[in-house]
KEKOL-265701 format. One line per field, with one value per residue: x, y, z negated of N, C-alpha, C in turn. Coordinates in nm, 3 decimals. Layout:
N
npx X:...
npy Y:...
npz Z:...
capx X:...
capy Y:...
capz Z:...
cpx X:...
cpy Y:...
cpz Z:...
//
This chain:
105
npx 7.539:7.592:7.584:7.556:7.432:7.198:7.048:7.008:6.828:6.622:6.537:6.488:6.204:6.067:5.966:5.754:5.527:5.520:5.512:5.567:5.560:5.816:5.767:5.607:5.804:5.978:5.822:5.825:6.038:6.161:5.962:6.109:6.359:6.308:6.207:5.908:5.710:5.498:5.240:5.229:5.548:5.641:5.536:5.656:5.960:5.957:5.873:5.590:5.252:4.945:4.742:4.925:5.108:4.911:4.778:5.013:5.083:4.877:4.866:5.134:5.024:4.807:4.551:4.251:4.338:4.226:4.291:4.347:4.146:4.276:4.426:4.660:5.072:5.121:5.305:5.353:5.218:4.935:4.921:4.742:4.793:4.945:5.005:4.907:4.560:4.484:4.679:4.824:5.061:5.302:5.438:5.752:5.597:5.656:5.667:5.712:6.003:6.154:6.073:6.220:6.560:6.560:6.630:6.848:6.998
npy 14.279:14.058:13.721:13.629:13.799:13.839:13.578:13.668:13.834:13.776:13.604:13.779:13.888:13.638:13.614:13.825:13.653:13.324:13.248:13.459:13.647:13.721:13.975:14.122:14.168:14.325:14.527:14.682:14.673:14.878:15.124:15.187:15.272:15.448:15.656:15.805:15.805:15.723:15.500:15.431:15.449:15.261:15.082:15.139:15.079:14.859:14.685:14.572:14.532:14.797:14.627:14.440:14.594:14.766:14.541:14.434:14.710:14.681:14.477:14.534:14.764:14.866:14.793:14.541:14.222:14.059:13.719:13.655:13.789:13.958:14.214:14.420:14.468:14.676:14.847:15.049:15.357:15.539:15.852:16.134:16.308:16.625:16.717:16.587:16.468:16.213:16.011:15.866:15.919:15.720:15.579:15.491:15.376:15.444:15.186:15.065:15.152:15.096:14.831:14.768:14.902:14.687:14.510:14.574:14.557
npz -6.752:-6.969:-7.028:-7.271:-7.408:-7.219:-7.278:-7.580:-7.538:-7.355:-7.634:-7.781:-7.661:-7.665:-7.932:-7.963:-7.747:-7.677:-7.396:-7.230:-6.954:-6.672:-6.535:-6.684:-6.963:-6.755:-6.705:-6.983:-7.035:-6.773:-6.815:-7.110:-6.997:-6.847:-7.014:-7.012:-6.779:-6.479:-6.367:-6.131:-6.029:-6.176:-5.956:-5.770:-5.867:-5.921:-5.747:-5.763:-5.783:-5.812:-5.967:-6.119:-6.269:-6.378:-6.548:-6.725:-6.864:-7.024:-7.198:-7.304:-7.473:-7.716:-7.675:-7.658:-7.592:-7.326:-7.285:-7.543:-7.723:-7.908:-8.022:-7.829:-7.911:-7.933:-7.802:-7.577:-7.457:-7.356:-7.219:-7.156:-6.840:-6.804:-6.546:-6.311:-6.377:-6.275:-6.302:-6.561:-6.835:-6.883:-7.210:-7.462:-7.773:-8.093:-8.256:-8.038:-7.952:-8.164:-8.125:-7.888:-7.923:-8.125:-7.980:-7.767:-7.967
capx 7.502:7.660:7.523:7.489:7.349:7.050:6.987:6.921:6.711:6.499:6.449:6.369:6.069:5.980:5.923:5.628:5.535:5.668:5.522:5.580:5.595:5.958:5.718:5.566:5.958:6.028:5.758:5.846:6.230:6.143:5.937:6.246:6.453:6.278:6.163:5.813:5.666:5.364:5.243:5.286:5.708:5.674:5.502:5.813:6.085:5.998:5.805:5.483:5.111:4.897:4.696:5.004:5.130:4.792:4.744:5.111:5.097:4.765:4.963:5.144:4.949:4.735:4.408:4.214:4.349:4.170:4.333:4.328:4.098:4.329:4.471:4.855:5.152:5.083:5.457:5.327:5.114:4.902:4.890:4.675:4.950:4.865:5.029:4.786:4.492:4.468:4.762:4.824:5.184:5.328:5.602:5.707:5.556:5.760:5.714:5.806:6.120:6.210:6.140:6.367:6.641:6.619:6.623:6.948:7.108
capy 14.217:13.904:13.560:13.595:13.913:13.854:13.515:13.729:14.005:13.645:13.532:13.910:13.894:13.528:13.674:13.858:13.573:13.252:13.253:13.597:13.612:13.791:14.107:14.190:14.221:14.410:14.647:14.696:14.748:14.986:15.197:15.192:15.247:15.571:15.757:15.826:15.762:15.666:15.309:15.442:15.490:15.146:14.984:15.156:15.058:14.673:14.650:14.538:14.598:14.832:14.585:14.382:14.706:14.792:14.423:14.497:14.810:14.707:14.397:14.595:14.872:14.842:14.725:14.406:14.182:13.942:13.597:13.633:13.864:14.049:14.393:14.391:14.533:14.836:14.922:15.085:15.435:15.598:16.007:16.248:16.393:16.767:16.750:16.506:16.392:16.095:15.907:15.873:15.927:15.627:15.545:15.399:15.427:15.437:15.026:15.043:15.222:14.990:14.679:14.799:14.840:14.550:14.406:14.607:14.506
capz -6.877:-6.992:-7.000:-7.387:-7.431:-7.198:-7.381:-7.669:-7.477:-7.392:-7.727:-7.857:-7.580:-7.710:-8.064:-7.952:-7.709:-7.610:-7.272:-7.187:-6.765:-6.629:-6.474:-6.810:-6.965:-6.675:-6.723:-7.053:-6.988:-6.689:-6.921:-7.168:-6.927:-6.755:-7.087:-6.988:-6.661:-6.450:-6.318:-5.961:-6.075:-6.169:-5.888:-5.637:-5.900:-5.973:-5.643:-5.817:-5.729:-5.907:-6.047:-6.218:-6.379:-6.540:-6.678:-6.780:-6.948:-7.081:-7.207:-7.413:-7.530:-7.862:-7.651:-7.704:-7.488:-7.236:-7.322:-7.715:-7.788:-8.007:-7.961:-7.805:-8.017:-7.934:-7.803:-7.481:-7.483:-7.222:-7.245:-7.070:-6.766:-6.744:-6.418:-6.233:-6.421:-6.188:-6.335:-6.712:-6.852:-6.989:-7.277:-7.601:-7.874:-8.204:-8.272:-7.927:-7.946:-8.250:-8.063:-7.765:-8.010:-8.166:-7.797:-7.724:-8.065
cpx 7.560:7.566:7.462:7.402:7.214:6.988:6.894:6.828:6.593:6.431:6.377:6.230:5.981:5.936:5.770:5.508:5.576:5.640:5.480:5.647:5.727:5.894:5.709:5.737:6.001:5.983:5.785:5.978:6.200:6.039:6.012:6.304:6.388:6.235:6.036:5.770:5.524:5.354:5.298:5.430:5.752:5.654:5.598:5.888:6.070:5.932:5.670:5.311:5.066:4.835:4.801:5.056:5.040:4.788:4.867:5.126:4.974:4.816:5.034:5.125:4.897:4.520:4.397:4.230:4.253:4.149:4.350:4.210:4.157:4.400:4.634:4.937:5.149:5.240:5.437:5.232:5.051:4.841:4.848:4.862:4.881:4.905:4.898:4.688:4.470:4.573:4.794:4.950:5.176:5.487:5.593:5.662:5.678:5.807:5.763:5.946:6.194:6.214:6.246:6.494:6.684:6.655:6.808:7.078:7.198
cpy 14.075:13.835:13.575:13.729:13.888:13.668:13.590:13.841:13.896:13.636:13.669:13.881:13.759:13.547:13.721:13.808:13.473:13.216:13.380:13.534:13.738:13.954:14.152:14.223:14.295:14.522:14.732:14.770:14.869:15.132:15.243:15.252:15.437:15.647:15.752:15.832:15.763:15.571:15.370:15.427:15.325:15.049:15.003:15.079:14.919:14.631:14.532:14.638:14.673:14.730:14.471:14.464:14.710:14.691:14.423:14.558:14.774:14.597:14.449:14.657:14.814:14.749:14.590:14.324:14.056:13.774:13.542:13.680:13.961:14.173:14.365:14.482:14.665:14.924:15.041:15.173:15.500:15.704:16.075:16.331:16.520:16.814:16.720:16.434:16.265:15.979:15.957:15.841:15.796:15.629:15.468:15.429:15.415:15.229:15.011:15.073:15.087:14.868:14.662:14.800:14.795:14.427:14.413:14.554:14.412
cpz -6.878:-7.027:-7.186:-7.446:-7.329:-7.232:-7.499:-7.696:-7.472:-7.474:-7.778:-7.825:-7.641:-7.834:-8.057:-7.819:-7.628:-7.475:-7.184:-6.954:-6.765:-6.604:-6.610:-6.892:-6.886:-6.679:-6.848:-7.077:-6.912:-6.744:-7.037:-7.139:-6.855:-6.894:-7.093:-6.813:-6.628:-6.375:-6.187:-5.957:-6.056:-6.089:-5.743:-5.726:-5.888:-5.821:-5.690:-5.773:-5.810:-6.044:-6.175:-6.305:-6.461:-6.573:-6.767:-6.911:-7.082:-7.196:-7.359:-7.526:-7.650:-7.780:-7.645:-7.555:-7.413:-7.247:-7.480:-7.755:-7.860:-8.000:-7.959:-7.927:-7.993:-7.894:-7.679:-7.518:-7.363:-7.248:-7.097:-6.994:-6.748:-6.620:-6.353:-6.355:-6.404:-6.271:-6.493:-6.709:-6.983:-7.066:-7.398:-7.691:-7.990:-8.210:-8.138:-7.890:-8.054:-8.207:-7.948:-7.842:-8.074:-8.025:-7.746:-7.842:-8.029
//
């Protein structure tokens, strides 16, 4: 990736806020980036703990978050896996798909 293209992968992420941490973008991308997944996927690929994934994913997701109160963008979804119950299948949602390619634009 060139120098000016991940400038403007940056500012995408500062759009929906401006002190977004590097992991949370990463989680986001790496979810992108794999289709559908589960946190465990992500806590080998980025080398992240469980608990930074789920504040992460959760981060994303549509739930009310912690530090606002207000419910995230909702780009991130978490589906029943009929493989393993234990771990919940994650991906994008539609606004999620649309904010990724406005990311990649």
């Amino acid at each position: 990736m060139d120098i000016d293209k991940g400038i403007a992968l940056l500012r995408g992420f500062v759009t929906i806020d401006k002190n977004i941490e590097a992991q949370t973008m990463k989680v986001f991308l790496a979810v992108a980036h794999k289709g559908q997944c589960v946190a465990i996927d992500l806590e080998r690929k980025l080398g992240l703990t469980n608990a930074t994934v789920s504040r992460n994913i959760t981060y994303w997701s549509d739930a009310i978050q912690k530090k606002t109160g207000e419910p995230g963008p909702g780009y991130i979804e978490r589906r029943p896996n009929p493989r393993d119950r234990r771990y919940k299948l994650l991906r994008l949602t539609e606004d999620g798909q649309a904010f990724h390619r406005s990311l990649m634009a």
